[in-house]
Structures are given as structure tokens and as C-alpha cells.
DRENTOR-263706 format. One line per 4 residues: number of its first residue (from 1); their letters; for each residue x, y, z of N, C-alpha, C, O. Coordinates in Angstrom, 1 decimal, padded with zeros to 4 digits, always signed. Last residue first. Example, Ala and Ser with C-alpha at 12.3 -4.5 7.8 and 13.67 -1.06 7.14 Angstrom:
! residues 2
2 = sa = +012.8 -002.2 +007.1 +013.7 -001.1 +007.1 +012.9 +000.0 +007.9 +013.4 +001.1 +008.0 | +013.2 -005.7 +007.8 +012.3 -004.5 +007.8 +013.2 -003.3 +007.8 +014.2 -003.3 +008.5
***
This chain:
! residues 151
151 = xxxx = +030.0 -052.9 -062.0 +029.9 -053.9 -062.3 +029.4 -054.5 -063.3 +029.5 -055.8 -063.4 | +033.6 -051.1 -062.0 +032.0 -050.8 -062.4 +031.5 -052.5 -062.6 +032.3 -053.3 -063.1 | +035.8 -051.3 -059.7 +035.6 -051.5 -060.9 +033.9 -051.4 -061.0 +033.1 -051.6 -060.1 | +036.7 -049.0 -057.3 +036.4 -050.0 -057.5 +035.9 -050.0 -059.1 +035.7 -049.0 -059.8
147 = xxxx = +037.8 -046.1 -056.9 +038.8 -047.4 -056.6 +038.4 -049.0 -056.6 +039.1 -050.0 -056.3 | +036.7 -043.8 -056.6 +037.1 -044.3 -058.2 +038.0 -045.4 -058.3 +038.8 -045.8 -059.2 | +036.6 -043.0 -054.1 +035.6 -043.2 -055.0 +034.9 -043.9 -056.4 +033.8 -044.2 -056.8 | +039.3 -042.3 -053.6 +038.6 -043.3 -053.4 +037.3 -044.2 -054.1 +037.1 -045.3 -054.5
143 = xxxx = +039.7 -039.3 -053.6 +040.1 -040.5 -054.9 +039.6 -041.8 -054.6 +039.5 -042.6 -055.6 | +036.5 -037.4 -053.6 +037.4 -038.4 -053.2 +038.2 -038.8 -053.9 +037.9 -038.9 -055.1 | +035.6 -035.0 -056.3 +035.3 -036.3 -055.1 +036.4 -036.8 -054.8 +037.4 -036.6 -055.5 | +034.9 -035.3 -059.8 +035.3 -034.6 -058.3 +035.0 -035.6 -057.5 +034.3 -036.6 -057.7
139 = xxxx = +036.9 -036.9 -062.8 +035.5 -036.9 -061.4 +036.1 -036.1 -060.6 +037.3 -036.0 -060.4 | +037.2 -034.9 -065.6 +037.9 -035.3 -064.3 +037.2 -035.6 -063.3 +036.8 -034.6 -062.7 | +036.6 -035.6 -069.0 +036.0 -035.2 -067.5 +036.8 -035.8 -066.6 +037.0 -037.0 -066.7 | +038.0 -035.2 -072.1 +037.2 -036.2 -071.0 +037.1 -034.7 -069.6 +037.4 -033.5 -069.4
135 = xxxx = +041.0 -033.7 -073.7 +039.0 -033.6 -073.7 +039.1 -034.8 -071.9 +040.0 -035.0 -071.1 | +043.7 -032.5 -073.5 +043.3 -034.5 -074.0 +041.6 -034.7 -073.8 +041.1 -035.8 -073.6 | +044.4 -030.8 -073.6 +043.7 -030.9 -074.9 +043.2 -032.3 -075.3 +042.8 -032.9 -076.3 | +045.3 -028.5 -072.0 +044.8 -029.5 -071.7 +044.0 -030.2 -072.6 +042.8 -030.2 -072.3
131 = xxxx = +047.7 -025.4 -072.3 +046.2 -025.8 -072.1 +046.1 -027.9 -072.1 +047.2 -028.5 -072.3 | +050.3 -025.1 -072.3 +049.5 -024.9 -071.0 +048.2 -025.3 -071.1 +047.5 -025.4 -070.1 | +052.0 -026.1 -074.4 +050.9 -025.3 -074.7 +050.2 -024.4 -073.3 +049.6 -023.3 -073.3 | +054.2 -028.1 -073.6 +053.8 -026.9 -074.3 +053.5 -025.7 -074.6 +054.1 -024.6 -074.8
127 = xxxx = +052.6 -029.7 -071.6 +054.0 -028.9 -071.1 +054.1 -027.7 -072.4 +054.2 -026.5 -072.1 | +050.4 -030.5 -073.3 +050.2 -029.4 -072.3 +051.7 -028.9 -071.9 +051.9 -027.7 -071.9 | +052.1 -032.3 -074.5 +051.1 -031.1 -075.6 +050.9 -030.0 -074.4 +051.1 -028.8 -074.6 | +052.5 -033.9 -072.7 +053.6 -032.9 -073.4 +053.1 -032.5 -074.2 +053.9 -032.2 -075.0
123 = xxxx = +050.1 -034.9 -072.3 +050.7 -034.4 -070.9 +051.8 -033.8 -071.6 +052.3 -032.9 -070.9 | +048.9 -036.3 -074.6 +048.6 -035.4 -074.4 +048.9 -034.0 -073.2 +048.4 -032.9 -073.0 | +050.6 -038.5 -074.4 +051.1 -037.3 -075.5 +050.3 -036.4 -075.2 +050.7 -035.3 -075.6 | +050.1 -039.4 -071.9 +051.3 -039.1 -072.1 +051.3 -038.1 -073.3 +051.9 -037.0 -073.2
119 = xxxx = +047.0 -040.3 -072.7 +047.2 -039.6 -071.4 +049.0 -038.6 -071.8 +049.1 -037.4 -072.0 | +047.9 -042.2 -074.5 +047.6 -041.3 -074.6 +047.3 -039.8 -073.8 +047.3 -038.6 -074.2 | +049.0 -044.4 -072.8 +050.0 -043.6 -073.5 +049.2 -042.3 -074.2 +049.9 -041.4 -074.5 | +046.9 -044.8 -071.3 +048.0 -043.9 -070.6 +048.5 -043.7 -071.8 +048.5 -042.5 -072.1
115 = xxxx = +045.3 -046.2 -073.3 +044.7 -044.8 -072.7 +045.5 -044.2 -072.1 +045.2 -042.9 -072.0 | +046.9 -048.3 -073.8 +046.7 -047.3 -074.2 +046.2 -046.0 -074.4 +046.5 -045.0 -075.1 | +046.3 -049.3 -071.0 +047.6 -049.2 -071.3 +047.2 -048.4 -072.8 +047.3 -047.2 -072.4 | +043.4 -049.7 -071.3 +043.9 -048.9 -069.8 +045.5 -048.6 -070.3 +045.9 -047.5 -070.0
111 = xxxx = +042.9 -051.3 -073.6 +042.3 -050.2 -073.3 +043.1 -049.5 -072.2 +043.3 -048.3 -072.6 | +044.6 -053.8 -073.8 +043.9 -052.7 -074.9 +042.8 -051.8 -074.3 +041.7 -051.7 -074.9 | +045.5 -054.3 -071.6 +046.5 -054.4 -072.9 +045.6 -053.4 -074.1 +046.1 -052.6 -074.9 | +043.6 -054.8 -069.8 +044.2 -054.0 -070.0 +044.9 -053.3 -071.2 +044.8 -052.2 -071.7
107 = xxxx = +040.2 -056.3 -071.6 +041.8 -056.6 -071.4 +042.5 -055.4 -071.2 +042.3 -054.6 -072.1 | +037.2 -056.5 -069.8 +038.3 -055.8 -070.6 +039.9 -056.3 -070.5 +040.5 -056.5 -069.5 | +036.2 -057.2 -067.5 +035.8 -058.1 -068.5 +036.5 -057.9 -069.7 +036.6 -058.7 -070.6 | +036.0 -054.9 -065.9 +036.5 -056.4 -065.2 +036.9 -057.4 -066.5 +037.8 -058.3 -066.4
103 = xxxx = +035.9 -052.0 -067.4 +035.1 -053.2 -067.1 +036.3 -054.0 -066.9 +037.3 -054.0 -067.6 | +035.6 -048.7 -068.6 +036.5 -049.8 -068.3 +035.4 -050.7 -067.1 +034.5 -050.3 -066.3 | +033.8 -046.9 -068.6 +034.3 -046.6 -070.1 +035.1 -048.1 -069.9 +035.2 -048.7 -070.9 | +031.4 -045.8 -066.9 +031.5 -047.8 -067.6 +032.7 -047.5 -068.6 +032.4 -048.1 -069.7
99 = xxxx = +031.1 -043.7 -065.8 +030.8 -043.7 -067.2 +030.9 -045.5 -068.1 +030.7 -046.0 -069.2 | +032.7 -044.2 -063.6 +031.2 -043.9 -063.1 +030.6 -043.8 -064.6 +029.3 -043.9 -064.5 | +035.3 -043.4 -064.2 +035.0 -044.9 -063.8 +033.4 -045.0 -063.6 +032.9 -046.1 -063.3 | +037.1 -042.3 -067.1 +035.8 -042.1 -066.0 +034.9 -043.2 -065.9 +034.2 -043.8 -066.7
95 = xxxx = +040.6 -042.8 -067.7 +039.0 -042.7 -068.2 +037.9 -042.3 -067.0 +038.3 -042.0 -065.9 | +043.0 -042.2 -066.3 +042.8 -042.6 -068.1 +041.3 -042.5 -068.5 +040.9 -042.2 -069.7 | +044.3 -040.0 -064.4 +043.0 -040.7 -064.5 +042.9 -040.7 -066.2 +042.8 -039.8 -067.0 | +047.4 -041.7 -062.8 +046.8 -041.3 -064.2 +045.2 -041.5 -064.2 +044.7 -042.6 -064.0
91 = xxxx = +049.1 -040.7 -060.4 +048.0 -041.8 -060.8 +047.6 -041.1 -061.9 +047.4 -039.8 -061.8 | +051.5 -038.9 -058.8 +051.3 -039.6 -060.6 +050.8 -040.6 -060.4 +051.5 -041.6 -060.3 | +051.9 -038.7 -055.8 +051.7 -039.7 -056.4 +051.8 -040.5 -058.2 +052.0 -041.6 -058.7 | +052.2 -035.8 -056.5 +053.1 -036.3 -055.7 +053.2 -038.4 -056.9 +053.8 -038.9 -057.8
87 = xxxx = +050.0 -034.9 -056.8 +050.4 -034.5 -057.8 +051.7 -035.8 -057.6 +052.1 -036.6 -058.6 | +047.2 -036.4 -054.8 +048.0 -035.5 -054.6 +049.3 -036.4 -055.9 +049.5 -037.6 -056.2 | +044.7 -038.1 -057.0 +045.5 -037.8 -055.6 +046.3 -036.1 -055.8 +046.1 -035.1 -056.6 | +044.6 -038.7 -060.4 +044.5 -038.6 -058.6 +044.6 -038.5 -057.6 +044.4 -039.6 -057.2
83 = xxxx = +044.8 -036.1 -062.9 +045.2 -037.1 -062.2 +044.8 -037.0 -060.9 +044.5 -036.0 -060.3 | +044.5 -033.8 -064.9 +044.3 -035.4 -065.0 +044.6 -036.6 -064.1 +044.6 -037.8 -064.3 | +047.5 -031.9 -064.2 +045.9 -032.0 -064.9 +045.8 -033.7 -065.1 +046.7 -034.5 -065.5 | +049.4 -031.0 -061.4 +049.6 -032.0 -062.8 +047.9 -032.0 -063.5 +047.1 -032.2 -062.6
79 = xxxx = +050.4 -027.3 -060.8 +049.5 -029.2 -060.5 +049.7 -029.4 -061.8 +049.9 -028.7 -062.9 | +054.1 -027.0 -061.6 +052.7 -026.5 -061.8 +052.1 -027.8 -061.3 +052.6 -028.9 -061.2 | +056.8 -027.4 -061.8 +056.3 -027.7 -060.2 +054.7 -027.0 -060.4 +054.2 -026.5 -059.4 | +057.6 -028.2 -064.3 +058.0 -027.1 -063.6 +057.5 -027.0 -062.4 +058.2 -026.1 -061.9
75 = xxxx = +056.7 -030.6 -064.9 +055.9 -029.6 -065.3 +056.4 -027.6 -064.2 +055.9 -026.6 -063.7 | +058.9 -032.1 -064.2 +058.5 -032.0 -066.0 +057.8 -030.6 -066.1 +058.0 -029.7 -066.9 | +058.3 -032.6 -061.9 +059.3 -031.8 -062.0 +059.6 -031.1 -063.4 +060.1 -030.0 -063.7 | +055.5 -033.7 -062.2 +055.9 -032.4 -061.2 +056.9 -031.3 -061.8 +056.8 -030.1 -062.1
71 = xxxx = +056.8 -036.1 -063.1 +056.0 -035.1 -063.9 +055.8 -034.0 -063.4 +055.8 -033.0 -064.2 | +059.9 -037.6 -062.8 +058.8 -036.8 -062.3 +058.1 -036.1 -063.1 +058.7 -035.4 -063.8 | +059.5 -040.6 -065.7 +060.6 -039.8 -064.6 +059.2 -038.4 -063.8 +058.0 -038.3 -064.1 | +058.2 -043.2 -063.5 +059.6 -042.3 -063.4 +059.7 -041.4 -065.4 +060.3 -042.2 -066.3
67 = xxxx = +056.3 -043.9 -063.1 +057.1 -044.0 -062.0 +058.1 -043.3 -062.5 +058.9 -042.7 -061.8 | +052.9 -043.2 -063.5 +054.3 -042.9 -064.0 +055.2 -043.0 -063.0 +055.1 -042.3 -062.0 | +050.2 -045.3 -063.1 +051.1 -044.9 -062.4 +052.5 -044.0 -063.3 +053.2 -044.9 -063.8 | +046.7 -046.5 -062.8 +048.2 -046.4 -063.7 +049.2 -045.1 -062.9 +048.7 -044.1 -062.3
63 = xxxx = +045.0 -049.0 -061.4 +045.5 -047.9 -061.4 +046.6 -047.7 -062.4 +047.4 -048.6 -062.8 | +041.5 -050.4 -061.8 +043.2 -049.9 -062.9 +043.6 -049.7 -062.1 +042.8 -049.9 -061.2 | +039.1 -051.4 -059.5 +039.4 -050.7 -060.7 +041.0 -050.5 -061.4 +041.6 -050.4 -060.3 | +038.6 -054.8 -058.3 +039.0 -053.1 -058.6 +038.9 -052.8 -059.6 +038.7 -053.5 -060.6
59 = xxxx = +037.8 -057.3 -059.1 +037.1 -056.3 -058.2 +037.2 -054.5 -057.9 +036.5 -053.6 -057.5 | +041.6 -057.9 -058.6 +040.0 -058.6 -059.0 +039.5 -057.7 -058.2 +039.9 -057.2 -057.1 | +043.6 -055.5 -058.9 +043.0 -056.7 -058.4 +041.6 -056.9 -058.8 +040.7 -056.1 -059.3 | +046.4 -054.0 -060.5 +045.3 -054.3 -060.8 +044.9 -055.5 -060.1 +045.6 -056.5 -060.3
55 = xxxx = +048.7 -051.3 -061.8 +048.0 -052.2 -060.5 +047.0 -052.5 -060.7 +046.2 -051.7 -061.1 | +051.2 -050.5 -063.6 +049.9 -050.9 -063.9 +049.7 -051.7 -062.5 +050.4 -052.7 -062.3 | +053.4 -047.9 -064.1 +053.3 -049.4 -063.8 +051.6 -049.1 -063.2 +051.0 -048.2 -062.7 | +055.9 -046.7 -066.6 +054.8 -046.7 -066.5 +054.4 -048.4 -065.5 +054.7 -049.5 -065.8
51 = xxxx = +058.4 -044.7 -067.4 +057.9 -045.8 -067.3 +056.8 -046.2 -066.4 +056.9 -045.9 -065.2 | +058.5 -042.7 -070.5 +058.2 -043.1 -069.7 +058.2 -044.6 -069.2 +058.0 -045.5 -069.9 | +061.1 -041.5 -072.9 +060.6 -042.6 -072.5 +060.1 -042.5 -070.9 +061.0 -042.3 -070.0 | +060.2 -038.8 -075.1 +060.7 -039.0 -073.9 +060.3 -040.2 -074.2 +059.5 -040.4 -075.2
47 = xxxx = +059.0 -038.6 -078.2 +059.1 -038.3 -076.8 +060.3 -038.8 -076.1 +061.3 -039.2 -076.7 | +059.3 -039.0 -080.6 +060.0 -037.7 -080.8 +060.1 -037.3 -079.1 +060.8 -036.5 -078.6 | +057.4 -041.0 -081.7 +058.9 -041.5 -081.8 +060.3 -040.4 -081.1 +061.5 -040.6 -081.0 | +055.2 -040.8 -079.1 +055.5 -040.4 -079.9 +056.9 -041.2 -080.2 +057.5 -041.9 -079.4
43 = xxxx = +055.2 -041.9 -076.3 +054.1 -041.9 -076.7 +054.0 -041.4 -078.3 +052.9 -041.5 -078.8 | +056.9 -044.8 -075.1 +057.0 -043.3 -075.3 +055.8 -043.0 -076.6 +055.6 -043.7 -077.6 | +057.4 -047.0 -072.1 +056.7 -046.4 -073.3 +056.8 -044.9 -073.7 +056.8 -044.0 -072.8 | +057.8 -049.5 -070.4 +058.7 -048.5 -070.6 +058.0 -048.1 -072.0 +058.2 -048.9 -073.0
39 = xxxx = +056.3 -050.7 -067.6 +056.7 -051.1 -068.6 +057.1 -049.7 -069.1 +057.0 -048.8 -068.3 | +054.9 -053.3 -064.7 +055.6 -052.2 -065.4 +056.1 -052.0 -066.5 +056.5 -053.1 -067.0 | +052.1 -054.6 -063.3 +053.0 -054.3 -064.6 +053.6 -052.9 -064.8 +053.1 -051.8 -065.0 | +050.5 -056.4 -060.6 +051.8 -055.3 -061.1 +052.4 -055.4 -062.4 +053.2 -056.4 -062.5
35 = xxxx = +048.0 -058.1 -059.5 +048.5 -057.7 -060.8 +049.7 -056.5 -060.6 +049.1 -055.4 -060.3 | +046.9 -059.7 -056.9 +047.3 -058.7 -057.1 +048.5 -058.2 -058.7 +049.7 -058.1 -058.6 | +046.6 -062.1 -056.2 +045.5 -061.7 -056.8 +045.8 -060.5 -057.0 +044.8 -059.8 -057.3 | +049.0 -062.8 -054.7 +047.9 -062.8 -053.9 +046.4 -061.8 -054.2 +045.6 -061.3 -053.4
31 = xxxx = +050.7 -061.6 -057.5 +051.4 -062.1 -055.9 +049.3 -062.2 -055.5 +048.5 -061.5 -056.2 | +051.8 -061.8 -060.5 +050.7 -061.9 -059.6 +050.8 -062.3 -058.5 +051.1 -063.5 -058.4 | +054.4 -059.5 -061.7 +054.0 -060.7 -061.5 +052.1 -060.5 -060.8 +051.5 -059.4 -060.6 | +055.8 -058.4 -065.3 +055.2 -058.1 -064.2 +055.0 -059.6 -063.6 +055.3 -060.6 -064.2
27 = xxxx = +057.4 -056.0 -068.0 +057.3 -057.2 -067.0 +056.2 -057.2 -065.7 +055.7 -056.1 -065.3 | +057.0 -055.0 -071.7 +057.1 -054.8 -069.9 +057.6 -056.6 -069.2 +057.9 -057.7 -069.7 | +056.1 -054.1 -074.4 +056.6 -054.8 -073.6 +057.2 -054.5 -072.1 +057.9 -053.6 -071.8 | +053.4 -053.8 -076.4 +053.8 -053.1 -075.4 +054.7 -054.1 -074.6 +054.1 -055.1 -074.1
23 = xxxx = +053.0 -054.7 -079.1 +052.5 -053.3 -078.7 +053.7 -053.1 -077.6 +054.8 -052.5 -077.8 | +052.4 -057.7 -078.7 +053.3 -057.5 -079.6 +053.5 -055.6 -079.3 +054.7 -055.4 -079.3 | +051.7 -059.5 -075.4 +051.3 -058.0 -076.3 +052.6 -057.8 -077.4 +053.8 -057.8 -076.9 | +051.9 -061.1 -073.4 +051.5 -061.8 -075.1 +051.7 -060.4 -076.2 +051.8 -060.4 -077.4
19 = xxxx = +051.8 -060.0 -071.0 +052.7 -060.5 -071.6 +053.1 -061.0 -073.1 +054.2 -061.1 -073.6 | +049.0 -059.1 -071.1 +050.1 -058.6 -071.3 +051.2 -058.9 -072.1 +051.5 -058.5 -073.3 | +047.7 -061.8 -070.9 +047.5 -061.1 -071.8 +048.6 -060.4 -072.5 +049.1 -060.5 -073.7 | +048.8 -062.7 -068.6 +049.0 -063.3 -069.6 +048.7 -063.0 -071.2 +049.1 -063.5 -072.2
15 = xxxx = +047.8 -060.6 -067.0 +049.4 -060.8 -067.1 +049.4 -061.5 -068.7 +049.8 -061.0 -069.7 | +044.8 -061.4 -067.3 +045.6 -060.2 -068.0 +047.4 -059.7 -067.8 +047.9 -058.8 -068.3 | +044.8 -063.8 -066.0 +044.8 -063.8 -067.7 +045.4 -062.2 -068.0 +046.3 -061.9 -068.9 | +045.6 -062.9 -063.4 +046.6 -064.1 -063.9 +046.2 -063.9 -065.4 +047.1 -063.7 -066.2
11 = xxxx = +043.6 -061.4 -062.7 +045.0 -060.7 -062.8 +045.4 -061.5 -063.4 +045.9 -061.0 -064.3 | +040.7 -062.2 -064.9 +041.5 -062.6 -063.6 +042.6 -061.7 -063.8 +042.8 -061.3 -065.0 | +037.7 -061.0 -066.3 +039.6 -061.4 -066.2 +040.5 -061.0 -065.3 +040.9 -059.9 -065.0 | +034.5 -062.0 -066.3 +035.6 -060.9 -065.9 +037.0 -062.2 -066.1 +037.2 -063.4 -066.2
7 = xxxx = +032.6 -062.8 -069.1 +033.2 -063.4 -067.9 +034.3 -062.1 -067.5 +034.8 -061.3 -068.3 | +030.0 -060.9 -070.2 +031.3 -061.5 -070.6 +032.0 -061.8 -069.6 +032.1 -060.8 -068.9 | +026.4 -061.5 -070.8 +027.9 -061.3 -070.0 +028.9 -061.6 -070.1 +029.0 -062.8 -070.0 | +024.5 -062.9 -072.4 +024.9 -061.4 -072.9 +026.4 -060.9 -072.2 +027.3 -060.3 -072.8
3 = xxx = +022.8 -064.0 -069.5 +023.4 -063.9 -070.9 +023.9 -062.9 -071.1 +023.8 -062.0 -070.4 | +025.0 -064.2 -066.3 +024.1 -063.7 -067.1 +023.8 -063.6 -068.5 +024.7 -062.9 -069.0 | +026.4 -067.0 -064.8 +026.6 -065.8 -065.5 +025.4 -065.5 -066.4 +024.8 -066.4 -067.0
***
């Protein structure tokens, strides 16, 4: 390791992180380096409860996910703003992967899981408002593109 470098975090520590989280409670396992967390958050005391699941392998990048309930359906069948893929899926883009905002070496627990719940208050300000008020930049391009972690 390089000086200055902070060792990356295995799926198994950031379970373990997770799990430790006074903030945020969920469940999850590590099958074959592969991280799944799910968990049930609402982003105000006045929201909705989302539930929310977190993918993560060594070498990748996040993904975050709303599994339920539909945001499609939330949004009246308008596209969803902020997100990857087809509207279908609900992948949340929480930050810009080509900007270093998330690193290997980061604990989800504090950064990727709260950047969804912010993603979230800012997705019922827009069912609102119609405008889009959570700022950042949406990468163009592929969704693929944004499928590995920055090194």
C-alpha cells in the first residue's frame, strides 16, 4: 500500500459496519464477495417509508436500489430524475463516480446510505414541485460506465 492510502473495505467489513450502525437498521449477507443490504428508511418524520437495498463487490462501485414502493408509480408514470438505467429498475445515482465523491476505502454506512436518503427527500420535493432540487450532475453515457469503483 501506498503512503497516504487507506486500505479498501471488504463487503464482510462494511456488513459489519452496517450492521453496527446506530442510524440505520436493516439486514444483509455476503454470499461470494457480494454485499446485499436491505433496509427500511424514511427520509423525513412526515415521509413515506422506503425500502431500500444496497449492492456492493470488491472493485465495484455502490449500487442503491428502491425496492419498494414504485417510484414510477409515485411519480405518476413521469421519468424518474436521477437515476440509472431504465426508470423500471430504480437505481439511485447518489453521487458522480468519475468525480471520486465514493471510494473502496469509504464506509457505506456513511456516505452511499445517506446520500440515498437524501436522494429520497429530495424525490418528494420533486413529486411536489416538478422541479429537481437535489443540485449534482447526472453522467451521460452508458449505465455501465458507472459500474466500477474509482481507484
Amino acid at each position: 500500500m501506498r503512503p497516504g492510502l487507506r486500505p479498501t473495505l471488504s463487503p464482510s467489513q462494511q456488513l459489519l459496519l452496517l450492521r453496527a450502525s446506530k442510524t440505520f437498521s436493516g439486514s444483509g449477507e455476503v454470499r461470494r464477495e457480494r454485499l446485499v443490504w436491505t433496509c427500511e428508511i424514511a427520509p423525513t418524520a412526515m415521509s413515506r417509508s422506503y425500502r431500500l437495498q444496497i449492492e456492493y463487490s470488491r472493485g465495484g462501485a455502490p449500487r442503491v436500489y428502491v425496492v419498494a414502493p414504485n417510484l414510477v408509480e409515485l411519480a405518476g408514470g413521469q421519468p424518474l430524475p436521477h437515476v440509472y438505467g431504465a426508470d423500471e429498475e430504480q437505481r439511485l445515482c447518489v453521487y458522480h463516480p468519475r468525480l471520486r465523491q465514493w471510494s473502496a476505502n469509504l464506509a457505506l454506512v456513511a456516505t452511499v446510505l445517506p446520500w440515498a436518503v437524501l436522494w429520497l427527500f429530495y424525490f418528494e420535493d420533486w413529486l411536489r414541485t416538478g422541479v429537481w432540487n437535489g443540485g449534482g450532475e447526472h453522467p451521460d453515457g452508458q449505465k455501465d460506465d458507472y459500474d466500477e469503483a474509482p481507484e
